[in-house]
N, C-alpha and C positions, 0 to 999 in steps of 0.2 A: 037755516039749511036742514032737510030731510036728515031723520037721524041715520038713516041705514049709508046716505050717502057719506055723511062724515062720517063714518065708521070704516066704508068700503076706499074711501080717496080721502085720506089723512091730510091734515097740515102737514108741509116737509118744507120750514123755510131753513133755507141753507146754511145762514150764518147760524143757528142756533146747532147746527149739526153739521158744520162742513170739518172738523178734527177726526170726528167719527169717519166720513164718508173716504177723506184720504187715507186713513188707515186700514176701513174694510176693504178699499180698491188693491191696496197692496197685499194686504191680505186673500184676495180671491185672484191676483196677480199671482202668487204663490202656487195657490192650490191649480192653478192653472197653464203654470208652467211645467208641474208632474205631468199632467196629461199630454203634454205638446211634446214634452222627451219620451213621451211611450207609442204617440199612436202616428201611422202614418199619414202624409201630407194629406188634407182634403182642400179641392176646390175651395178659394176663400177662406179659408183660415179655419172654417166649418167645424172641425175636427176637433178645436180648441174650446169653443165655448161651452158656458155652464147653460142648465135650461133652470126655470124656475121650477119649484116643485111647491105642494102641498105646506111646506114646513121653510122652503129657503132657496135656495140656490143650490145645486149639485152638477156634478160631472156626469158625463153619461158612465156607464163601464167600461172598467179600462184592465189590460190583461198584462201582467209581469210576471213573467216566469212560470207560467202557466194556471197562474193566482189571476181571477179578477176581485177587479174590487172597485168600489164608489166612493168620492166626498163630497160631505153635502153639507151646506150650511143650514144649520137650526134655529131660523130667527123667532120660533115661540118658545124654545125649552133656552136657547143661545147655548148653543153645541155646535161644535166641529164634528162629524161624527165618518169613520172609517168603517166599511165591511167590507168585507170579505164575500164571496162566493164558498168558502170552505168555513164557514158560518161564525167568522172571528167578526170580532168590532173593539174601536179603540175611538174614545173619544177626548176631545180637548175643546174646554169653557172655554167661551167668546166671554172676555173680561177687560178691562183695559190692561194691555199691553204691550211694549215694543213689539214692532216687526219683526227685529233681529231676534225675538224670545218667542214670536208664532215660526218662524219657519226653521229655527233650531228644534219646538217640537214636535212638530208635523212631520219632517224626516227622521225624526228618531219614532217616532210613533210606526210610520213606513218600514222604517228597518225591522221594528218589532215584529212587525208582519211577513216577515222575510222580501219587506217590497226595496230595493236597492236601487235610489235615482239621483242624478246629477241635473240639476237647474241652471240656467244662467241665472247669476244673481241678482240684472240689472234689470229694474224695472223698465214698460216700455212705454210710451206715450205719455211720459211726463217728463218735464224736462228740466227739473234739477231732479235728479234721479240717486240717489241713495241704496246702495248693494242692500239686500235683503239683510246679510247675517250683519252690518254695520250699522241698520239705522234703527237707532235709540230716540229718537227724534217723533215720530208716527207710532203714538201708543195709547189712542183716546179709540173708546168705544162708550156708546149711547145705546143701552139695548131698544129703551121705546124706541126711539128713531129709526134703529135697523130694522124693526118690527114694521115701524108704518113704513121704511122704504119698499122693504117687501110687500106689503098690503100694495102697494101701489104697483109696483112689477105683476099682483097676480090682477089685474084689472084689467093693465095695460097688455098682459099678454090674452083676456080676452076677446080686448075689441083688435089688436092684433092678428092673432089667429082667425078670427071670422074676416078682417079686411083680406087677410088672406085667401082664404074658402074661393073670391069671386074671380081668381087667377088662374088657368090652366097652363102657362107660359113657366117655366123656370122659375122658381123663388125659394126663397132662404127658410128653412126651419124659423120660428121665431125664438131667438136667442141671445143670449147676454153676454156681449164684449167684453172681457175684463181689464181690456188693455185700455180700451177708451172708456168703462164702465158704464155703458147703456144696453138695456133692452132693445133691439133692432129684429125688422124683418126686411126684406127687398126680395123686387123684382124684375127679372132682367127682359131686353128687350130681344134678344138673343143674337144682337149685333156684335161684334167686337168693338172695341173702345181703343180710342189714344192711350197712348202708354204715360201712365200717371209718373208725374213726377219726382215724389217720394219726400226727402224730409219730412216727414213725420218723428218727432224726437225721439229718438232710443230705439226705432224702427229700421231695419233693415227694407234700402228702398227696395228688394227681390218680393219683399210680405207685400208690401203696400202694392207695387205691379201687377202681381197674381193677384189679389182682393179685383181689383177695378180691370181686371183683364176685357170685359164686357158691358155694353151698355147696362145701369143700372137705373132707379127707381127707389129708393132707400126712405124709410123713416124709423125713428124710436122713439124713447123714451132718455132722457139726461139728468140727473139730479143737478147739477149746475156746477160751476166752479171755470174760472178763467176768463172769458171772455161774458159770458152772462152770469151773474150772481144767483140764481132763481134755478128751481126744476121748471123742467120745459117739455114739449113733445121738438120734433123735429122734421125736416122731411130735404131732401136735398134729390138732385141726377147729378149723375156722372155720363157722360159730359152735359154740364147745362147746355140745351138747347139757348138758342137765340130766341131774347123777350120772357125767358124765363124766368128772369127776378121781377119781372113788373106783372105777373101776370094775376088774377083775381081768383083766390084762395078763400076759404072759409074755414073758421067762425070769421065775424069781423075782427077778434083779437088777433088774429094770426098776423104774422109781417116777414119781411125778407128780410136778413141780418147780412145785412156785405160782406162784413167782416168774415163771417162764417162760409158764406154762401149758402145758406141755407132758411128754409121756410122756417122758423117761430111760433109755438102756439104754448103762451106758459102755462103750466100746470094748471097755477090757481083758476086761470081763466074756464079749462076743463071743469075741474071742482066745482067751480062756481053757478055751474050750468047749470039748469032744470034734470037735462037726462046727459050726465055726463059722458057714457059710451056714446051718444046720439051724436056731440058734441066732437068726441074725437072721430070717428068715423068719419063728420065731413070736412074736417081737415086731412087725414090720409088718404079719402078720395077725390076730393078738390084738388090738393098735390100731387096728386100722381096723375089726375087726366092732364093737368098741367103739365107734367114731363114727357107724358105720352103724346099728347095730341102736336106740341110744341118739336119732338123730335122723330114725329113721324113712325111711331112704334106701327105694328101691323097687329091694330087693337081686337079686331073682329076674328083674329085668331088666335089673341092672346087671354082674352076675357069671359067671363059669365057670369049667371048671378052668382049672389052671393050661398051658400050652401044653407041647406035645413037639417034639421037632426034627425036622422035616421030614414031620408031620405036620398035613391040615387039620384046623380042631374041627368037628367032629359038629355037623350042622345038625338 
């Protein structure tokens, strides 16, 4: 394998790091729940997620009491790091330990700041779920591994972002769920949708209804755990069209998971490639003409190429 590419798309097999990975998720569960008690509702949950940055994971800016401020995770220096807009900062090591001992002091760190917020405790989209200040239990961190999980978020948000570029129709920021902990982008067909179901564990089915209020088009990125053991890309609609799960997807590794209902394409299989973005690009566009063409999206008003750098598109 090219060295530049092992360097840029890391080994990330699961079992060697899935202690870490529950624990960071509860951990950016955390930091993620400040923001959802401070800002007002968005479209899709929008409003909540963290974006990838340079260094980690962060919050966008978020305003209390007429104080803004950011968190951001540090997976090269492994810092939790707080600022301020009135030029303070506080930060707290990424080390192993308990949940209940990151979110005891990440609000006290907040209060230091004169930043005053109330969380629900209860984690969401996991289902034996553990109150934040009680679980002694989720207290493993692996900094390489955090390290290469990010290396891999900052890839996957470039072939992301540019899958994006060729969509003029409605679509999502690309951005990181913390609830389900994936990198995702979508986009919508601008039809309204069946009212989803809900059950999703720890979820309130009113989140899960607004999320899919509309036809979608979805793919990410997954580190794995539950039903697939393995990091993976993804690609799924809401509602599947009819002949959706049989339909012909690329790379050849890609597959429909029933289980999931969703399209499959594991990581390694990515890595493994010759030109790995090359690789994922045409699974999230193979996937998606699939949910498009299959449910009759109105493509020719929704589509264009793909964008150049520093280039306008052609009116």
């Amino acid at each position: 394998m090219d060295a530049e590419i092992a360097r840029s798309w890391p080994e990330l097999p699961y079992a060697a790091w899935k202690d870490t990975c529950a624990t960071l998720q509860l951990w950016t569960q955390i930091v993620g729940k400040v923001r959802l008690a401070l800002t007002p509702w968005l479209n899709h949950s929008w409003h909540v997620t963290l974006r990838v940055t340079a260094r980690g994971l962060a919050t966008p800016p978020t305003s209390a009491n007429g104080l803004y401020f950011q968190v951001e995770f540090d997976f090269i220096d492994h810092v939790l790091w707080l600022r301020t807009s009135g030029g303070e900062q506080r930060q707290l090591m990424l080390r192993p330990m308990p949940v209940a001992e990151f979110y005891t002091d990440l609000l006290h760190l907040l209060s230091g700041l004169g930043i005053t917020v109330a969380i629900n405790k209860t984690p969401n989209e996991i289902m034996e779920a553990i109150p934040f200040d009680q679980d002694t239990t989720h207290a493993a961190y692996d900094a390489d591994y955090a390290n290469r999980f990010w290396r891999i978020l900052l890839v996957s948000h470039d072939a992301f972002a540019y899958f994006r570029s060729a969509f003029l129709g409605k679509a999502s920021p690309v951005h990181f769920f913390w609830g389900s902990f994936d990198l995702a982008v979508t986009r919508f067909s601008g039809r309204r949708a069946p009212k989803h179901p809900g059950g999703v564990p720890h979820l309130p089915d009113a989140v899960a209804q607004e999320a899919y209020s509309h036809e979608v088009s979805s793919a990410g990125f997954w580190p794995g755990g539950g039903p697939i053991d393995y990091a993976a890309y993804y690609s799924y609609a809401y509602p599947a069209p009819a002949g959706f799960a049989s339909a012909a997807v690329r790379p050849d590794q890609a597959f429909f998971n029933p289980d999931l209902g969703e399209f499959i394409l594991p990581y390694d299989a990515v890595r493994a490639a010759a030109d790995p973005k090359a690789a994922l690009m045409r699974f999230l566009e193979s996937t998606y003409v699939a949910a498009a063409e299959l449910g009759k999206w109105e493509r020719a008003e929704l589509e264009c190429p793909l964008g150049i750098a520093g280039r306008p598109r052609s009116i």
